[in-house]
C-alpha positions in Angstrom: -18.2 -172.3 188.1 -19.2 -175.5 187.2 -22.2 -176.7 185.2 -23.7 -178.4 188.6 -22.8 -175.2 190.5 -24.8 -173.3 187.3 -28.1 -175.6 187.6 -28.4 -174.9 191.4 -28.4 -171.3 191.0 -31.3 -171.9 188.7 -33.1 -173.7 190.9 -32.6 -171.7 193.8 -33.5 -168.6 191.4 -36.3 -170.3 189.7 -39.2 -168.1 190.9 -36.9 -164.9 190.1 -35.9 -166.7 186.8 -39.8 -167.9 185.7 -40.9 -164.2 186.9 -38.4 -162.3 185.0 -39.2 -164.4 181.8 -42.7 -164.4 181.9 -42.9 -160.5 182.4 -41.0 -160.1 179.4 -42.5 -162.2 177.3 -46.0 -160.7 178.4 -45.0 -157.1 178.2 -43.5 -157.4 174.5 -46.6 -159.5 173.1 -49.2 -157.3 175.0 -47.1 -153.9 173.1 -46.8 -156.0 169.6 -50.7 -156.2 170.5 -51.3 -152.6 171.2 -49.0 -151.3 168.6 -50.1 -150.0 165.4 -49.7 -152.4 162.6 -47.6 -151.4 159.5 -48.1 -152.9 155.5 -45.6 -152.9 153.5 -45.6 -153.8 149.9 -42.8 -154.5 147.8 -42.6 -153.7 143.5 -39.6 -155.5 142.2 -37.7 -153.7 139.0 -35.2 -155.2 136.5 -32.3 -153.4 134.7 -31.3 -154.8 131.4 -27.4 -153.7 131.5 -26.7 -156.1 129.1 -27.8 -155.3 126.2 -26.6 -152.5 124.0 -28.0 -149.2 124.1 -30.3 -148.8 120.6 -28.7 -145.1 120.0 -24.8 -145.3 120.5 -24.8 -149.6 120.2 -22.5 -149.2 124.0 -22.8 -151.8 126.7 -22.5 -151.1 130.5 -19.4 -152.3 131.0 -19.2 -155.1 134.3 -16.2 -152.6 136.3 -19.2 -149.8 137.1 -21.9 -152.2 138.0 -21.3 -151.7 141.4 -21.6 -148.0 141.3 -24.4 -148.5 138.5 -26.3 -150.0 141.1 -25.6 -147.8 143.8 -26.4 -144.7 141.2 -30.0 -146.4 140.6 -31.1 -146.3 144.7 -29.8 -142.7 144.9 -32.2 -142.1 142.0 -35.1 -143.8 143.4 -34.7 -142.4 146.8 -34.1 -138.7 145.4 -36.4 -135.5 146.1 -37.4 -135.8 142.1 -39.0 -139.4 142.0 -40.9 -138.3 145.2 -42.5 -135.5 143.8 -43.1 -137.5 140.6 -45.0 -140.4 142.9 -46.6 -137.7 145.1 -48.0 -136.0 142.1 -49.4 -139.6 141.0 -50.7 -140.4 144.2 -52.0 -136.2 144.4 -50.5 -136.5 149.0 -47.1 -134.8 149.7 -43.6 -136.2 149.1 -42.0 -135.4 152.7 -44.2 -138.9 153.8 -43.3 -141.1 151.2 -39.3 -140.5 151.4 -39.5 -141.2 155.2 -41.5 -144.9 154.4 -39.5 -145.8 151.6 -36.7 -148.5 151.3 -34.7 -149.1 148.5 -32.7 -152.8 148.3 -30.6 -153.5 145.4 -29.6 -156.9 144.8 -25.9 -158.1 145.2 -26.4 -160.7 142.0 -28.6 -159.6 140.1 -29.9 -156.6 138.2 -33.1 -156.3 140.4 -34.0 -153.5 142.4 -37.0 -154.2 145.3 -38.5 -150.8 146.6 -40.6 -150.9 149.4 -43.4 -148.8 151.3 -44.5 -149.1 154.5 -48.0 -147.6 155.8 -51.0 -148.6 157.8 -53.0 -149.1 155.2 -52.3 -152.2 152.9 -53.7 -150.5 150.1 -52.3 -147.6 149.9 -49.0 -149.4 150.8 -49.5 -151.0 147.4 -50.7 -148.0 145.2 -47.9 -145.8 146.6 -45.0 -148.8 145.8 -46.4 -148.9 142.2 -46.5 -145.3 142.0 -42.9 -144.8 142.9 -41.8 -147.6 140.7 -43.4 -145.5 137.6 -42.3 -142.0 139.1 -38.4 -144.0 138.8 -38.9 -145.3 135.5 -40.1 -141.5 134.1 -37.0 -139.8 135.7 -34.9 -142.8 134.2 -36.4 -141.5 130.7 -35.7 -138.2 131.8 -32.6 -138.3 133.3 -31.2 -139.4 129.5 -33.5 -136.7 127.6 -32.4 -133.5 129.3 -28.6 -133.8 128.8 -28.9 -135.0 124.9 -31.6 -131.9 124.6 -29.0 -129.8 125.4 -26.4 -131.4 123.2 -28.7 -131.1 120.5 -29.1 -128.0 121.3 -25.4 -127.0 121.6 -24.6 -129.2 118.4 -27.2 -128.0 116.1 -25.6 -124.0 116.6 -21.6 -125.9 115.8 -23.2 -127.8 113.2 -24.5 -124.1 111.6 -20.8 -122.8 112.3 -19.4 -126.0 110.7 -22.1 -125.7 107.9 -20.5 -122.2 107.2 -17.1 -122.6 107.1 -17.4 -125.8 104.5 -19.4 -123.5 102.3 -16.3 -120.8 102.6 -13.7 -123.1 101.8 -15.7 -124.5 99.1 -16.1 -121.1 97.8 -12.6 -120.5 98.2 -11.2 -123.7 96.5 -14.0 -122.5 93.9 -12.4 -119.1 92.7 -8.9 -120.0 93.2 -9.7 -122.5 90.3 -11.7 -120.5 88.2 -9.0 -117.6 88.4 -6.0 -120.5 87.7 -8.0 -122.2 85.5 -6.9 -125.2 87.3 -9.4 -128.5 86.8 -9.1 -131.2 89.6 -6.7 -133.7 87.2 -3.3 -132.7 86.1 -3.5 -132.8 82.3 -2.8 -129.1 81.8 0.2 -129.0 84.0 1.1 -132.2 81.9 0.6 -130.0 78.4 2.5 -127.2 79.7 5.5 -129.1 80.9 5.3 -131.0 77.2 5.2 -127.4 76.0 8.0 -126.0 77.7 10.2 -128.9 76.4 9.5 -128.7 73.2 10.2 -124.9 73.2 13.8 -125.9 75.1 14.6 -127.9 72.4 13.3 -125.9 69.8 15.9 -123.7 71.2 18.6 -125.8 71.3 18.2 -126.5 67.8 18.2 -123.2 66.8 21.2 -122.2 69.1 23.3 -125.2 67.5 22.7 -123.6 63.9 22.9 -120.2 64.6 26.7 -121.0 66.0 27.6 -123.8 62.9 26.7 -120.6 60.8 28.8 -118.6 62.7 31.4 -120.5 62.4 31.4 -121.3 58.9 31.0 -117.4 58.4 34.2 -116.5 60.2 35.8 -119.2 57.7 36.2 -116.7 54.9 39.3 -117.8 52.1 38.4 -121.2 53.4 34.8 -121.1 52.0 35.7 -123.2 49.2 36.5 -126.2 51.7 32.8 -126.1 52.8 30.8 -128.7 52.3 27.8 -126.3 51.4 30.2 -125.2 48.3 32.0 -128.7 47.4 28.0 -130.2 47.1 26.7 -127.2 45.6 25.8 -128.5 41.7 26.8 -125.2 40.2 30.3 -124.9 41.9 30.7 -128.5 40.6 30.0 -127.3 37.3 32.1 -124.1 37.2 35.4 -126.2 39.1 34.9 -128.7 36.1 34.3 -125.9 33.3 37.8 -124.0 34.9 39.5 -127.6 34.8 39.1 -127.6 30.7 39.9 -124.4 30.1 42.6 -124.4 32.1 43.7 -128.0 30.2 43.0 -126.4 27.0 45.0 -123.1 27.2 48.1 -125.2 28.2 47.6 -127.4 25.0 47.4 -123.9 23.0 50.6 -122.4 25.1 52.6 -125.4 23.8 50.8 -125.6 20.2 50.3 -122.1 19.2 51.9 -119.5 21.7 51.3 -117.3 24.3 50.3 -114.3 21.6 48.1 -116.5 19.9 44.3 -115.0 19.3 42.7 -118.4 20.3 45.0 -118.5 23.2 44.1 -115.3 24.8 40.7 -116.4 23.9 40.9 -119.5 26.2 42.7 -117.3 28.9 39.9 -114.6 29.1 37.4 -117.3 29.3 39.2 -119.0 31.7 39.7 -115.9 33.9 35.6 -115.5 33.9 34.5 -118.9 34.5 37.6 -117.9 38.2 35.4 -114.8 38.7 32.1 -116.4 38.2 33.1 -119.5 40.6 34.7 -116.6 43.1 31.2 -115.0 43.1 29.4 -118.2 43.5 31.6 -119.0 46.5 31.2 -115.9 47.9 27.1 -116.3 47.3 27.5 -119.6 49.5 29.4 -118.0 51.9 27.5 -114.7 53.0 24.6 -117.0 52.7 25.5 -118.4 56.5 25.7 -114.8 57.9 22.5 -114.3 57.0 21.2 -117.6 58.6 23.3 -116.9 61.8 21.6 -113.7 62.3 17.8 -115.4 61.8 19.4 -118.3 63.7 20.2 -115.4 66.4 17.0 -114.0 65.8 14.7 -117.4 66.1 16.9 -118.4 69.3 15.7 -114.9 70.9 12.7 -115.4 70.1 12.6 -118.7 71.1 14.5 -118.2 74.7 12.2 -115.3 75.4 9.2 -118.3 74.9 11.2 -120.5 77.0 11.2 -117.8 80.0 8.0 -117.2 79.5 6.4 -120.8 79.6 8.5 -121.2 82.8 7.2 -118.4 84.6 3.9 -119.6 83.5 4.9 -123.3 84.9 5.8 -121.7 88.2 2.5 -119.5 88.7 0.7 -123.0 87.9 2.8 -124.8 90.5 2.5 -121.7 92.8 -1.2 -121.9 92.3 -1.9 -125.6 92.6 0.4 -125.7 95.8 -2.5 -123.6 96.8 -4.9 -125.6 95.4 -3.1 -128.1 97.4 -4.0 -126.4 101.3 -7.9 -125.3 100.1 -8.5 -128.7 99.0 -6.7 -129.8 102.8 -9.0 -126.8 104.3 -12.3 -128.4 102.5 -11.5 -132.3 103.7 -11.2 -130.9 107.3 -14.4 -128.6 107.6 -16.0 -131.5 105.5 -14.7 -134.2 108.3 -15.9 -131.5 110.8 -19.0 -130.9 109.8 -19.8 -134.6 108.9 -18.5 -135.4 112.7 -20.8 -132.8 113.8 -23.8 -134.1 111.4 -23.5 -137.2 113.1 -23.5 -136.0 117.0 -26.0 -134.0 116.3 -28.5 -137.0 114.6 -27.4 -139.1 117.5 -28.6 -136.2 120.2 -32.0 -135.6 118.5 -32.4 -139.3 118.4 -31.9 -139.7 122.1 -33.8 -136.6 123.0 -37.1 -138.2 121.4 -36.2 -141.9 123.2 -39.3 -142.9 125.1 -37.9 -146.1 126.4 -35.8 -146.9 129.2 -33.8 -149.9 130.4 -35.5 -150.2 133.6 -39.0 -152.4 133.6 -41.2 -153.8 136.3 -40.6 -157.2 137.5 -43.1 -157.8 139.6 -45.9 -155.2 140.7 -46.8 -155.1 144.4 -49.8 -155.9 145.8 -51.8 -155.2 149.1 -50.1 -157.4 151.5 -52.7 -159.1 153.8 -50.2 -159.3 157.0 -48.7 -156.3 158.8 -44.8 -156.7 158.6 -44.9 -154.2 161.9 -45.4 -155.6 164.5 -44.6 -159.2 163.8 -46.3 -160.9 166.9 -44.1 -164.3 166.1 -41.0 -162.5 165.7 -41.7 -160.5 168.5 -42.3 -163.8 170.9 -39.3 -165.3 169.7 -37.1 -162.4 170.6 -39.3 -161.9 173.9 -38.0 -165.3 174.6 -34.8 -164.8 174.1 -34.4 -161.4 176.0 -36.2 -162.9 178.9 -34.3 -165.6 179.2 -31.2 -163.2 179.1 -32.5 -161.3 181.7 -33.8 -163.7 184.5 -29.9 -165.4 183.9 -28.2 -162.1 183.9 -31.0 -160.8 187.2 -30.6 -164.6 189.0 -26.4 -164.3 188.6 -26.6 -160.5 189.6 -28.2 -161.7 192.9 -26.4 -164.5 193.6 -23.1 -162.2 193.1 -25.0 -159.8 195.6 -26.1 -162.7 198.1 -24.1 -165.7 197.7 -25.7 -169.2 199.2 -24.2 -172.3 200.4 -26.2 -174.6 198.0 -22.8 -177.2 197.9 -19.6 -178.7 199.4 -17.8 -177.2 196.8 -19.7 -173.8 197.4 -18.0 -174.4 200.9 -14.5 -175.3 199.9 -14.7 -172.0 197.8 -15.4 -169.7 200.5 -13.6 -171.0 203.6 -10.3 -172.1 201.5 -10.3 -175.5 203.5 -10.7 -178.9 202.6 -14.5 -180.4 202.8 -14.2 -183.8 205.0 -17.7 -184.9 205.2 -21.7 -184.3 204.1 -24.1 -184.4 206.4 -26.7 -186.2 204.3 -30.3 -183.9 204.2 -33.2 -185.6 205.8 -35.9 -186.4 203.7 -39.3 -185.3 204.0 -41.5 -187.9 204.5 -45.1 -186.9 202.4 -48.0 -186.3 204.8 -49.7 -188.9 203.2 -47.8 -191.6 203.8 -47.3 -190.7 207.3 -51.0 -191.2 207.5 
């Protein structure tokens, strides 16, 4: 179809198009007119999401905005904000759920909730009040849960509370029954102890056996150091040397038989037995100081055995010591952790405050956004116009005219080889 074939369909539809066009038009404006009008008044609310909370210091992070939003309208349009606003505005909350409309903003943080009602200002009053009735759930919404947390923490921070002041009593008595301090200067002492006693020992052990040997010695004593140094031995070797000197001069001078000879001899045979005994004085002098040596070295290892049993009890114990004072730090980290949740749940049970505050109030608006006569026209317009087409096509499919050559050629399928020109109508006044 062409476009001339198009504009003579319209005129030969004109009064069907006109009629169609006006009806419409006539019918919507005369029902926007007879309608009842609808106010609706809008409150705008801000979130601040980007500022930290004042409890836990934690920002919204940008990745759950989205859903943040979307959270929000759930909130506003839930049972709970409506009985908060119906209770404000003393009417029931099955009406105000059915008016509302909740629009978050795609860039921003703003939220715009809307009422509609026939009158303006109540339109108003109930917008504001469910604005507030969102803003007290908000507060409410964050109090409940850390209630409960404090509740929950303050009975672990008892339990908590208890077992530090166990395994401080623990750590406690295992001290005061080891006598254990918290530094390490009487294990120090004890280990000095214990080595002084080992070589106290080994001292003794080296004596008692040089003793020993120089007991077991016997004719040999004489070779001894102890009896060469001795001052008396000296003596008695140098006192044997003359008289033995002396009765050789008399065996040559005088003869074997002489008096003064036998004289010298029987002296000289005293001064053997007195340096004999002295010898043998010396000598059973180191049996007696093996035995004490034996005797101190007992003693002494018995000490020894001791002190190290004693070392290992205090090792034993302070490896103990070791896993209380582990057992303290952790109930101590526990119960600090605890501590600590629990401030931070009183804290946010007694916040007040909420990040949610009113932009913009609404106000009673002075023109009904239902029905909108102007918006109304304009789409009368345009459905009319639709329709008389649509209607003035419909019947020309149903009762096709011959208002062309080419509307000719179309239906007979032959070629069009001359017009008959239309006689004009000459105007009845210029015929007269």
């Amino acid at each position: 179809m062409s476009l001339q074939q198009f504009l003579m369909i319209l005129r030969g539809r004109l009064v069907l198009v006109l009629a169609i066009l006006i009806g419409t038009v006539a019918a919507i404006v005369a029902a926007s007119l007879v309608l009842p009008k609808k106010y609706t008044a809008t409150v705008a609310v801000v979130l601040d999401v980007k500022s930290p909370d004042p409890i836990s210091g934690t920002m919204l992070h940008a990745m759950v905005m989205p859903g943040y939003m979307a959270t929000q309208r759930d909130i506003i349009t839930s049972e709970r904000v409506a009985d908060k606003a119906a209770q404000l505005l003393k009417v029931e909350a099955r009406g105000l759920q059915k008016k509302l409309d909740v629009k978050p903003s795609r860039e921003s943080n703003v939220i715009e909730i809307s009422f509609s009602a026939s009158d303006p200002a109540f339109a108003a009053a109930a917008a504001n009040a469910l604005a507030q009735a969102y803003i007290d759930a908000s507060i409410e919404l964050r109090v409940e849960p850390a209630r409960q947390y404090a509740r929950w923490f303050g009975e672990q921070d008892q339990t908590l509370r208890d077992n530090l002041d166990k395994a401080q009593a623990r750590l406690a008595a295992h001290q005061q029954k080891y006598g254990i301090v918290a530094s390490e200067e009487r294990l120090d002492s004890e280990i000095t102890r214990l080595n002084d006693l080992t070589a106290q020992l080994t001292v003794v052990q080296g004596q008692g056996a040089e003793a020993k040997s120089k007991r077991l010695a016997g004719g040999a004593a004489a070779s001894l150091p102890e009896v060469a140094s001795n001052p008396l031995i000296t003596t008695l070797k140098a006192d044997v040397a003359r008289q033995e000197a002396r009765l050789q001069e008399l065996a040559g001078n005088l003869g074997a038989n002489h008096p003064q000879y036998r004289r010298t001899q029987a002296a000289l045979v005293s001064l053997k037995s007195q340096l004999d005994a002295e010898t043998k004085l010396i000598a059973s002098g180191f049996g007696t100081t093996a035995a004490a040596s034996r005797e101190k070295g007992a003693e002494l290892a018995a000490a020894v055995a001791t002190q190290k049993k004693k070392m290992l009890i205090i090792r034993q114990a302070r490896d103990e010591l070791a896993g209380l004072q582990r057992d303290l730090e952790i109930a101590q980290r526990a119960y600090e952790g605890m501590s600590q949740r629990l401030m931070q749940s009183r804290l946010e049970s007694q916040v007040v405050q909420t990040n949610v505050s009113i932009l913009a109030p609404a106000h009673a608006p002075t023109d009904p956004s239902f029905p909108n006569l102007l918006l109304n026209t304009v789409a009368a317009i345009f459905l009319g116009t639709f329709g008389a087409l649509g209607a003035a096509f419909a019947l020309e499919l149903i009762d096709r005219r011959v208002r062309s050559p080419q509307d000719v050629a179309e239906m007979l399928q032959l070629p069009v080889f001359g017009v008959v020109p239309r006689r004009r109508r000459v105007p009845l006044l210029l015929l007269r």
